[in-house]
C-alpha positions as CSV (number, residue, x, y, z in Angstrom):
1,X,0.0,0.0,0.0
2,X,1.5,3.8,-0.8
3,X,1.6,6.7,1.0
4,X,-2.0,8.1,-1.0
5,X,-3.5,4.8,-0.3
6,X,-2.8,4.5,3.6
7,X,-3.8,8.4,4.1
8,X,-7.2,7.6,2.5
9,X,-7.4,4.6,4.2
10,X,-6.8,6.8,7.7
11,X,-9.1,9.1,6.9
12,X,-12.3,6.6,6.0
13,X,-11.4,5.5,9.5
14,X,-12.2,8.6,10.7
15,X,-15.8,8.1,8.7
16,X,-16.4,4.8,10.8
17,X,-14.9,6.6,14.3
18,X,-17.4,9.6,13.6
19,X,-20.5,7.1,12.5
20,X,-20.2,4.7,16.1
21,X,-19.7,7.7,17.7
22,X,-16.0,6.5,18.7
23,X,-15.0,8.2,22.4
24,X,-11.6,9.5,23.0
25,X,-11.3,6.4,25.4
26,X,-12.3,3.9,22.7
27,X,-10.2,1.0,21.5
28,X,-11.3,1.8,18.0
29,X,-10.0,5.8,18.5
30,X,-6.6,4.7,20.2
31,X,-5.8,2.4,17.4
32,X,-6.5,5.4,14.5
33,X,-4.7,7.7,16.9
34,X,-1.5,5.8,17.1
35,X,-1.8,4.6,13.4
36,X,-2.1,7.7,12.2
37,X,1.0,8.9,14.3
38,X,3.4,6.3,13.2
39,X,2.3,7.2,9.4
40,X,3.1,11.1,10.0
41,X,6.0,10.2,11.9
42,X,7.2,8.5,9.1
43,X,6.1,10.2,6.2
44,X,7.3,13.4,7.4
45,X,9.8,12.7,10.4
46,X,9.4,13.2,14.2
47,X,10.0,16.7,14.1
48,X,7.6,17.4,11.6
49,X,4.9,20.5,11.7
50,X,2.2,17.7,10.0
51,X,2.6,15.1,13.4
52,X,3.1,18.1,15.4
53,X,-0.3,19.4,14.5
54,X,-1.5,16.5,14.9
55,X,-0.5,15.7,18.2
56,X,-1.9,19.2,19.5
57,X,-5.1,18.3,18.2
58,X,-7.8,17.9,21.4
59,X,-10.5,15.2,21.7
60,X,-11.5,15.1,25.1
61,X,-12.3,18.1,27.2
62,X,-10.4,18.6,30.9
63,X,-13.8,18.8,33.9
64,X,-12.8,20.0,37.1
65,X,-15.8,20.0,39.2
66,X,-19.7,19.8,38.5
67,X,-22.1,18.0,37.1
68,X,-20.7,16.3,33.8
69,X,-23.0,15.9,30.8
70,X,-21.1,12.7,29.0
71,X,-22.3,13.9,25.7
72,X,-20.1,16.9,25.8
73,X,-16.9,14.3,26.0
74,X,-18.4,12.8,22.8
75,X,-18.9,16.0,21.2
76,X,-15.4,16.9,21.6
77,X,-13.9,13.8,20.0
78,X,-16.7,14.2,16.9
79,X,-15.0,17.9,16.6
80,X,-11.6,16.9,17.0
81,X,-12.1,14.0,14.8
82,X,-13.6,16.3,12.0
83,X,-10.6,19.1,12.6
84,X,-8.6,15.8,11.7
85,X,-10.0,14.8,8.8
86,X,-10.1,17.9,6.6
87,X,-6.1,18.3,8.0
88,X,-5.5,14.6,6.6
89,X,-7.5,15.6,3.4
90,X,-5.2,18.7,2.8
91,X,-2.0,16.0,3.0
92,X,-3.9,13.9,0.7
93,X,-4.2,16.2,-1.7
94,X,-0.8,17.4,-1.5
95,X,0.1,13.6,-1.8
96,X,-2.0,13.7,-5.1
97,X,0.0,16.8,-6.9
98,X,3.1,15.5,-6.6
């Protein structure tokens, strides 16, 4: 599989992760996350600004104290996970001119 092929695969994943409604805490979401990390880490090296954006993406929300409404922790990941995805589709489509 190439480098085009593996970033669309990644980002259909991120289809499926939106569709179950995929939680930051989910098996499913930790395997994208780290597959998706050792693709920019190798596509574009450690120190990269790709797997650094990336990386600073935020899918889960920090709660303190009060009441917590759980679907606000799912809304979070579906907005990080969409922030993703049209970052991943910019790379594809770099991937594609060159």
């Amino acid at each position: 599989m190439n480098d085009y092929q593996k970033m669309h695969e990644l980002i259909n994943e991120v289809n499926y992760l939106i569709h179950i409604r995929g939680a930051y805490s989910s098996t499913e979401f930790n395997t994208w996350y780290y597959e998706v990390e050792q693709f920019l880490t190798e596509k574009y090296g450690e120190n990269s600004f790709e797997l650094q954006n990336f990386r600073d993406k935020i899918y889960y929300m920090y709660v303190s104290v009060g009441e917590i409404d759980y679907s606000d922790f799912d809304k979070m990941c579906i907005v990080g996970l969409i922030e993703t995805k049209n970052i991943l589709i910019d790379y594809l489509q770099k991937m594609q001119d060159y």
